[in-house]
C-alpha positions as CSV (number, residue, x, y, z in Angstrom):
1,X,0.0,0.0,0.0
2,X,1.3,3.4,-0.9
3,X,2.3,5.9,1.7
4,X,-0.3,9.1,2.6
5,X,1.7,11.2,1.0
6,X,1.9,9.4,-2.1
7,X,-2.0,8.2,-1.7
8,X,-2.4,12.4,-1.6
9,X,-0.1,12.7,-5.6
10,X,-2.3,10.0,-6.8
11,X,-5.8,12.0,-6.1
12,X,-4.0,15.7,-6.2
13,X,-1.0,15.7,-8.5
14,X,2.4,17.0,-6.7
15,X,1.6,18.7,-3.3
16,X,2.4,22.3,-4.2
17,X,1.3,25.8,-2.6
18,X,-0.8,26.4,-6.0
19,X,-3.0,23.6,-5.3
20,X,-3.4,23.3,-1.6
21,X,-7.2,22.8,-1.1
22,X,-7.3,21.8,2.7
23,X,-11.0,20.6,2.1
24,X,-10.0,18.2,-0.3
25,X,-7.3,17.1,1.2
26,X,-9.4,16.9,4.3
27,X,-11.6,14.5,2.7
28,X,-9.4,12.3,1.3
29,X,-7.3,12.0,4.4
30,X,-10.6,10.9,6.3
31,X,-11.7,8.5,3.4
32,X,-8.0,6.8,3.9
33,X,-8.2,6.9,7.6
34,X,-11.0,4.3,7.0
35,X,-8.4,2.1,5.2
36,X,-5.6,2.1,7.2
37,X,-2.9,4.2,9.2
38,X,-1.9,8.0,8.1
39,X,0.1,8.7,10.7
40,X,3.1,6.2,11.1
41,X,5.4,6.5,14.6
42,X,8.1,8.5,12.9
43,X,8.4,11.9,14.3
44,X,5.0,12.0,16.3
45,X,3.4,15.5,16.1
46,X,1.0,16.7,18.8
47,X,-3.3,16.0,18.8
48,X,-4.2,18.1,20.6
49,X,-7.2,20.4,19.5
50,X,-5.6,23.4,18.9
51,X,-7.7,24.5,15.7
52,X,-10.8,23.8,17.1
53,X,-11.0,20.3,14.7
54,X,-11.9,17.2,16.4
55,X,-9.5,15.2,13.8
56,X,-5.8,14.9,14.1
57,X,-5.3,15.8,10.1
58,X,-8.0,19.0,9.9
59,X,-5.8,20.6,13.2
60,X,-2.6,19.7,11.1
61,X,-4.2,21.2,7.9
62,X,-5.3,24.1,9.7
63,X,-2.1,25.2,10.8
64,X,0.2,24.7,7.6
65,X,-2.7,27.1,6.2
66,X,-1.7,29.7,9.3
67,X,1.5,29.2,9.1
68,X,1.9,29.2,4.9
69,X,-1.0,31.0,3.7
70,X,-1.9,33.5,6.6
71,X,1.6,34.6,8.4
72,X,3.6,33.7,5.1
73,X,6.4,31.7,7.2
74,X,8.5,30.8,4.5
75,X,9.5,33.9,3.3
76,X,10.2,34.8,7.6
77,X,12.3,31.3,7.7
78,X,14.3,32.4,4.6
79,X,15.5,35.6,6.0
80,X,16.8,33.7,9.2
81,X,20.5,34.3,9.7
82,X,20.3,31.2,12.2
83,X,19.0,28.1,13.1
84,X,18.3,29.3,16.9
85,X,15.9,31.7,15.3
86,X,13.9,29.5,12.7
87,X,14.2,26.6,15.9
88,X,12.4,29.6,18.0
89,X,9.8,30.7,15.3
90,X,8.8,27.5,14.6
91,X,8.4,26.5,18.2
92,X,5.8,29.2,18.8
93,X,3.3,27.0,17.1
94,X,0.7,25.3,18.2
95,X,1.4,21.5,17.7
96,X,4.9,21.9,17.4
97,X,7.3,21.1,20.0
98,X,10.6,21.9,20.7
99,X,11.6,18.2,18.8
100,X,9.7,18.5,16.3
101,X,10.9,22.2,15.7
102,X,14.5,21.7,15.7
103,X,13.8,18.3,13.2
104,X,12.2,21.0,10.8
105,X,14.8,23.7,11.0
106,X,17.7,20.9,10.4
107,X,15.7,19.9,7.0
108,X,14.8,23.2,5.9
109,X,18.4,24.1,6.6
110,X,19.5,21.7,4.0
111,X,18.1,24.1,1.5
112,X,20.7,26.1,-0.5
113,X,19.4,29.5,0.0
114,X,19.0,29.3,3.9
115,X,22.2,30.9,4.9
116,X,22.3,29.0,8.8
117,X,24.2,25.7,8.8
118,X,23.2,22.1,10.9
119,X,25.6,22.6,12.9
120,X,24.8,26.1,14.2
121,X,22.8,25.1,17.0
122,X,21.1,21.7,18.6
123,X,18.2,20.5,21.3
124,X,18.0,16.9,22.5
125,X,15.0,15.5,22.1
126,X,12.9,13.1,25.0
127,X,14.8,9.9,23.7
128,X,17.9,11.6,23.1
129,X,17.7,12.8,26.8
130,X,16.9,9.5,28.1
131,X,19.6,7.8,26.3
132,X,21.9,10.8,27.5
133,X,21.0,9.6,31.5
134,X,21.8,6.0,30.6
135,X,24.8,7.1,29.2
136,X,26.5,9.6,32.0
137,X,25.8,9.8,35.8
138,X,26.2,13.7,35.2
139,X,26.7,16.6,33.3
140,X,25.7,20.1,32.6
141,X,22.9,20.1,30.3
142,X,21.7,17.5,27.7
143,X,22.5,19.8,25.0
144,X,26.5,20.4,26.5
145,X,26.8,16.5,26.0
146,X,25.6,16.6,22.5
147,X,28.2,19.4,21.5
148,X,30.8,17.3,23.5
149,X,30.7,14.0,20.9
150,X,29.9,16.2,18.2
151,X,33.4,18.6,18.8
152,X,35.5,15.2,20.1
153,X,34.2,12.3,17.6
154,X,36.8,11.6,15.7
155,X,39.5,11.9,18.7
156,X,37.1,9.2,19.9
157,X,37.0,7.1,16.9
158,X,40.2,6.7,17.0
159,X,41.1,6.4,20.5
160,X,38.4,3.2,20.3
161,X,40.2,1.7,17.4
162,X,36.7,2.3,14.9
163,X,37.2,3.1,11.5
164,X,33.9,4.6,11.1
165,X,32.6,5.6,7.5
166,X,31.8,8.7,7.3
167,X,29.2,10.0,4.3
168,X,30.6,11.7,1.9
169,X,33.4,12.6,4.5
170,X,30.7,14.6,6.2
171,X,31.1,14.1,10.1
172,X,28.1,13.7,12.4
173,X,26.1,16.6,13.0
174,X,24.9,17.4,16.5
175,X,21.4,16.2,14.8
176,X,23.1,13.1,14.1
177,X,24.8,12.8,17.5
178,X,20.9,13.8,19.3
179,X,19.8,10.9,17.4
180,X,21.8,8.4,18.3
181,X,21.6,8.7,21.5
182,X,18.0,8.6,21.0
183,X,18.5,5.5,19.5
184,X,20.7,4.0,22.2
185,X,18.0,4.5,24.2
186,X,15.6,2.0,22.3
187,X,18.5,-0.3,22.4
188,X,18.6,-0.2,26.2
189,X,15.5,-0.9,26.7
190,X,15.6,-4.8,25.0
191,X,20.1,-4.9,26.0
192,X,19.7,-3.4,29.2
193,X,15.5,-3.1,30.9
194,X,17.7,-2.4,34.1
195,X,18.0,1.0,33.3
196,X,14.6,2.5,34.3
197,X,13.0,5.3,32.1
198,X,9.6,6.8,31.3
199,X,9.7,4.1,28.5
200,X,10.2,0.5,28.9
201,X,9.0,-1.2,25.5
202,X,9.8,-0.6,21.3
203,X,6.2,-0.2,19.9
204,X,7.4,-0.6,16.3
205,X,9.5,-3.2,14.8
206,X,11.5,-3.5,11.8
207,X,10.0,-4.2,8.7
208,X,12.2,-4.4,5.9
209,X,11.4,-2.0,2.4
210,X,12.9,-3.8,-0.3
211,X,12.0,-1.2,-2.5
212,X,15.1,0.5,-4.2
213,X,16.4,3.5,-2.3
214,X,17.6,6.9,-4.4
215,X,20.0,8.6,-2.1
216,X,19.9,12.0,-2.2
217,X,22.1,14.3,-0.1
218,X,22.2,18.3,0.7
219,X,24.6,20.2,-2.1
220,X,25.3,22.4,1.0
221,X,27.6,19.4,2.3
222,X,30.1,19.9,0.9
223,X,30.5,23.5,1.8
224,X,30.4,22.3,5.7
225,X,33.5,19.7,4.8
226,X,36.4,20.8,7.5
């Protein structure tokens, strides 16, 4: 079964700004609800009512029409000298927390006209701060740890003996390092259940997508290459 966003090209065409039509998108979203799944458990967004809608999807439609159509973020996000300040302006949305805020000023970011680079600024995430606790008995902030392996990595490859292949000899971002200790997290929690947490169990397992995978990474990488 296609994905929602490609069930939404099949009915739509490309999702563009010249042919957003919340209803209909509305309606097809609810038609497919009744089929299966739109949300999967990748980057969870809030549910909560904000909008006044008593659906998931019409609150979520409602505020990319706010924030594209009505306070014209784009253009706002564009003039952003850094990512602190798209992180911030996106933040002050309704059903967008501070995760899911720094996720989308990372991706928008990768764009070659946003002046601010990935590694400009970082926020750890709930599973990047539990796997942060499981990791040190103390430090500073959740955020100093990130910047720590971020700034000492390779020192640290090498002092483990670990020849580790880098992409495109591009070096973990802080993203990257927020994210795996998110995911060291998860791993604790089959390796090691003795290390208590708000979570306990992996709701999703791995399903493998044989489907051929088209690789394609930021231009602005290579600019970042030190």
């Amino acid at each position: 079964m296609s994905s929602t966003w490609e069930y939404l090209e099949e009915n739509i065409g490309p999702i563009k700004f010249n042919n957003f039509d919340k209803t209909k998108i509305s309606y097809l979203l609810s038609k497919r609800k009744t089929e299966t799944a739109i949300y999967n458990s990748a980057y969870i967004s809030c549910a909560n009512k904000a909008f006044g809608f008593d659906t998931k999807h019409d609150n979520h439609l409602a505020l990319l029409e706010k924030m594209f159509f009505v306070d014209k973020v784009a253009t706002k996000l564009i003039a952003c000298t850094n990512m602190k300040h798209a992180f911030c302006m996106l933040k002050n949305y309704p059903l967008i927390g501070k995760f899911m805020a720094y996720q989308l000023a990372t991706d928008i970011g990768y764009c070659d006209f946003i002046p601010y680079k990935e590694s400009d600024f970082t926020v750890a995430g709930p599973g990047a701060e539990r796997g942060i606790k499981k990791t040190f008995d103390s430090f500073n902030s959740y955020e100093e740890v990130i910047w720590f392996a971020y700034k000492n990595q390779e020192q640290y490859f090498k002092k483990l003996g670990l020849d580790f292949k880098y992409i495109l000899n591009h070096k973990l971002q802080p993203i990257d390092i927020q994210n795996l200790f998110c995911e060291f997290d998860k791993y604790c929690r089959e390796a090691h259940p003795n290390l208590k947490s708000n979570r306990t169990k992996i709701k999703a397992k791995y399903s493998e997508n044989k489907q051929k995978i088209d690789f394609v990474f930021p231009t602005k990488w290579n600019a970042y290459l030190d």
